[in-house]
N, C-alpha and C positions, 0 to 999 in steps of 0.2 A: 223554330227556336233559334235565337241568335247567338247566343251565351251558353256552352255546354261545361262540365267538370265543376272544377277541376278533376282530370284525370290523370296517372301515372306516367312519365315521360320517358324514355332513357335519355333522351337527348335534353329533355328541358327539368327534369326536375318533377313539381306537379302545374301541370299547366291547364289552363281556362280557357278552352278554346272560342275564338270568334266566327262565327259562321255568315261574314259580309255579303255573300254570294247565293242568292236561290238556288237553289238544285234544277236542272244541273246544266246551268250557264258556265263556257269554257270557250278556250280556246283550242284547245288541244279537246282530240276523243280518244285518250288513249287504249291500247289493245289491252293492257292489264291491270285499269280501273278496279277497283274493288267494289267502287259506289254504280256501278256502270255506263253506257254509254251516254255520251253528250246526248242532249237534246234541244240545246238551241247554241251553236257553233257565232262566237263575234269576239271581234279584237277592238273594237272604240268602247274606249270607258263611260261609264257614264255610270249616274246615280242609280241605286239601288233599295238603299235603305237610309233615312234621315241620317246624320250621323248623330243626334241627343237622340236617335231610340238606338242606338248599338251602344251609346251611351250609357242610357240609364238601365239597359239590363244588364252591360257586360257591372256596372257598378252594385246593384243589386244583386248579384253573385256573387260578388267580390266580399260585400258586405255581411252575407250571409257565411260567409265560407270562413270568412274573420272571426265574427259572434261563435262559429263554433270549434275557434282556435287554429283551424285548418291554414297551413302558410300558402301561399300560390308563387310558385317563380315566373311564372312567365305569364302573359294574356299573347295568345296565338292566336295569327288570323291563319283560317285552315281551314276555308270553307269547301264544298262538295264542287266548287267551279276554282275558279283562276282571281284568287285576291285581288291584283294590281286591276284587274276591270274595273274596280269601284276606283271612282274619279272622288271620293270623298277620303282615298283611303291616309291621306295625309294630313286631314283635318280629323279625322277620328283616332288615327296617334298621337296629334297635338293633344287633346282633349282627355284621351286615358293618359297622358303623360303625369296628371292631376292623383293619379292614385299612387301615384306610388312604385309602381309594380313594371318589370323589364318588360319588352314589347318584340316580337318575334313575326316573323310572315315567314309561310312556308309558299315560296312560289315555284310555277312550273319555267320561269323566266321567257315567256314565250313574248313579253311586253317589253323586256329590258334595255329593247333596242331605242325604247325613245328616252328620250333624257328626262323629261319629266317623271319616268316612272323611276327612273334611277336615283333622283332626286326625294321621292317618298319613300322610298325604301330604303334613304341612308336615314330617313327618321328613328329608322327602327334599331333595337339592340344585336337583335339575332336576323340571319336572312337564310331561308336554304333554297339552293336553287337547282334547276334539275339539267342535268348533263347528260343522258342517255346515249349518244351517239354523236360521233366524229364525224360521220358521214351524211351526208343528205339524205341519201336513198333508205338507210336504216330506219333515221329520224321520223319522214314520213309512214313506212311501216309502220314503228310503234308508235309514237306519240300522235299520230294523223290527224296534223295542224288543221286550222285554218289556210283556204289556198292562198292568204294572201300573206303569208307570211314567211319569210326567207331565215337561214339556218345560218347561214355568215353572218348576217346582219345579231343576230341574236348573239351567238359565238362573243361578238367583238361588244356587243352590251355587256357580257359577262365578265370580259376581259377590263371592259371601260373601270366598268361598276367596282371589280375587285382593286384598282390600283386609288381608287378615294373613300373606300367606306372603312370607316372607322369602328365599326361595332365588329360583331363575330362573324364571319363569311362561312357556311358549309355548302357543300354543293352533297347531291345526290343519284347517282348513278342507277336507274332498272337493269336487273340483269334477264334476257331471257333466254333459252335455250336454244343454240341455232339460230338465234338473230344477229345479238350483239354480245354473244359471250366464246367466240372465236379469239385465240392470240392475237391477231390482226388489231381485230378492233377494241379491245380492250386494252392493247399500247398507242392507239390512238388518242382514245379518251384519256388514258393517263398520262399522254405527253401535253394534252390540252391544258388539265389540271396542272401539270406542272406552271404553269406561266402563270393560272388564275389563283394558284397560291392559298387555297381554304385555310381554314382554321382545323376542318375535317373534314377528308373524303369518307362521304356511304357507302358504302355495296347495297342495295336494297334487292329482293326475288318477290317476286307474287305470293303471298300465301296466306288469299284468301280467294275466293273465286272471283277470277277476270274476267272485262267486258266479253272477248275473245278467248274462245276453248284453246285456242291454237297456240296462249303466249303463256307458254309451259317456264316451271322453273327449274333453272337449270341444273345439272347433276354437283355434288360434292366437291367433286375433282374441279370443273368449272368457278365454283367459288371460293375455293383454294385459290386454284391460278391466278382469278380476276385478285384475290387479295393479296398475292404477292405483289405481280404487276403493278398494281398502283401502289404499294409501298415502297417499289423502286424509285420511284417519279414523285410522292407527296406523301409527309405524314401529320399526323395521323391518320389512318384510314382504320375504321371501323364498320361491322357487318350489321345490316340490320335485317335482320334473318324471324321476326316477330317471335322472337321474346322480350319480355320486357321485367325486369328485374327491377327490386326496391332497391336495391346497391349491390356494386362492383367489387367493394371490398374486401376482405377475407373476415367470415363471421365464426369460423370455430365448425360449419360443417361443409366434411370437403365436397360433396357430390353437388352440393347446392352453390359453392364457391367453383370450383371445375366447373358445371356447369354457364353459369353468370360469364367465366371470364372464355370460355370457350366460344359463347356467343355474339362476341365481341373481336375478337383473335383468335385466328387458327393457330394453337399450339402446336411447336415441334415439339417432337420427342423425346426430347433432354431435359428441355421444360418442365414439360408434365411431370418428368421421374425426379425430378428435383421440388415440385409442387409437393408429390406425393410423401417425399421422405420430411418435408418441412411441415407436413403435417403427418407427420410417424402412419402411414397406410400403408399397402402392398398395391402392389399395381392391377389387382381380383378387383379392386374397386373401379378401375377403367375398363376392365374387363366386361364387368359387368354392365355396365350402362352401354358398350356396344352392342352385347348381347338384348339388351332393351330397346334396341335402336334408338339412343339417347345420343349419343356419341358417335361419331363416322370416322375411319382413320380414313387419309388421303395422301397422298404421293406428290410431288412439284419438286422438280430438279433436282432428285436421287433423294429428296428427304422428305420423313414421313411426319405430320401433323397431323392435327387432330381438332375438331371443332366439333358443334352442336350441331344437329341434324335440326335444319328447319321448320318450325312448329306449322302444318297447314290447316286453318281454319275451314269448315265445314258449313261455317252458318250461311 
């Protein structure tokens, strides 16, 4: 299937994913895959799929999804491999451009280094790209490229690509435990981010079963730290820790609003009690959801916050 959803976003709204990529063509095998390990590893693009059939399904969804009033914000390419491979994938944004409808790729940026891909990818409205590590040696750990493919070289496509694209920039960061979520390296990456300027830095953690037993995610405290850190260095930064909420907003109940916004930001503790009074409750209502392990309190630099304890998926 090439055309999936539309499905619920936090990032995009409800969005219609495009599935340009057979499974599971990449460049990257990363350790904390959700879909699992590569199974055919290549960095030259090339065709895949026509782009009138990515066409005429991604529009036959689109059509149907309309007929039954359903709005779509986004059509995402977000296939089970590495988007930018498809060497069509510029002439298939021209083409949906005919609907109407915003246009997003979610890439591992593992391509970015050549200017052509840099050049399809400012087609698009939305781009997120993935920044896992500062370091070489990390890099290959988790993300374990293709060998032909260099970390500097890529680094400086992110940096190219950030100083002329017009649409929304977000980058996204894996956090794993004992890898890359040391203070070291997570003021590296966030002094990188600084220069490449997003629109939003991710925190993203595994939590769903990775290719690799071993690429654990990391403790509370860890993604606390990691989310300060980078909000020294770039903001907004936001967690995405899988949950996924129909809105941010405040609806009139607070467990379901704490929650929502806890998932998103670690709240300090002023916060919360200022939350809490603004919605007339007692603080037995924070209470309680830690006692539910809903809620995690955490420690960073003598003060204490509070966020959403990571939802892990079992399927």
């Amino acid at each position: 299937m090439i055309a999936f959803g539309p499905v619920p976003s936090r990032r995009l709204g409800r969005s219609l994913g495009i599935n340009n990529i057979p499974a599971k063509i990449c460049s990257y095998s990363c350790a904390y895959c959700q879909v699992g390990k590569t199974l055919q590893m290549e960095i030259k693009r090339r065709s895949f799929y026509s782009p009138q059939e990515i066409y005429d399904e991604v529009k036959e969804k689109v059509d149907s999804s309309r007929s039954q009033g359903h709005a779509i914000d986004y059509l995402t390419f977000v296939p089970d491999g590495e988007p930018t491979l498809d060497i069509n994938l510029g002439q298939e944004i021209d083409m949906l451009r005919t609907l109407g409808i915003r246009i997003a790729v979610i890439s591992n940026a593992s391509l970015i280094w050549d200017e052509n891909v840099r050049e399809v990818l400012a087609k698009a409205d939305w781009v997120s790209l993935k920044v896992d590590s500062r370091e070489e040696r990390t890099w290959r750990r988790m993300d374990r490229p293709h060998r032909a493919l260099v970390h500097e070289s890529i680094l400086q496509g992110i940096l190219d690509f950030s100083k002329d694209f017009k649409g929304v920039l977000v980058t996204e960061s894996m956090l794993l435990a004992g890898i890359n979520d040391d203070e070291s390296s997570l003021l590296a990456i966030a002094e990188f981010l600084e220069k490449a300027d997003p629109n939003v830095a991710y925190i993203s953690v595994p939590t769903r079963p990775p290719a690799e037993k071993w690429a654990k995610m990391p403790s509370e405290e860890s993604i606390n730290r990691a989310y300060q850190i980078f909000c020294a260095r770039v903001k907004p930064v936001e967690l995405l820790v899988g949950y996924e909420g129909d809105s941010f907003d405040l609806t009139g109940n607070v467990v379901s609003d704490l929650l929502s916004i806890a998932a998103v930001h670690p709240m300090r503790e002023a916060a919360v009690r200022k939350f809490l009074r603004q919605a007339q409750e007692s603080w037995e209502v924070v209470q309680e959801l830690i006692d539910q392990g809903q809620l995690v309190k955490t420690e960073y630099q003598g003060k204490c916050f509070y966020l959403r304890r990571p939802n892990i998926s079992i399927e």
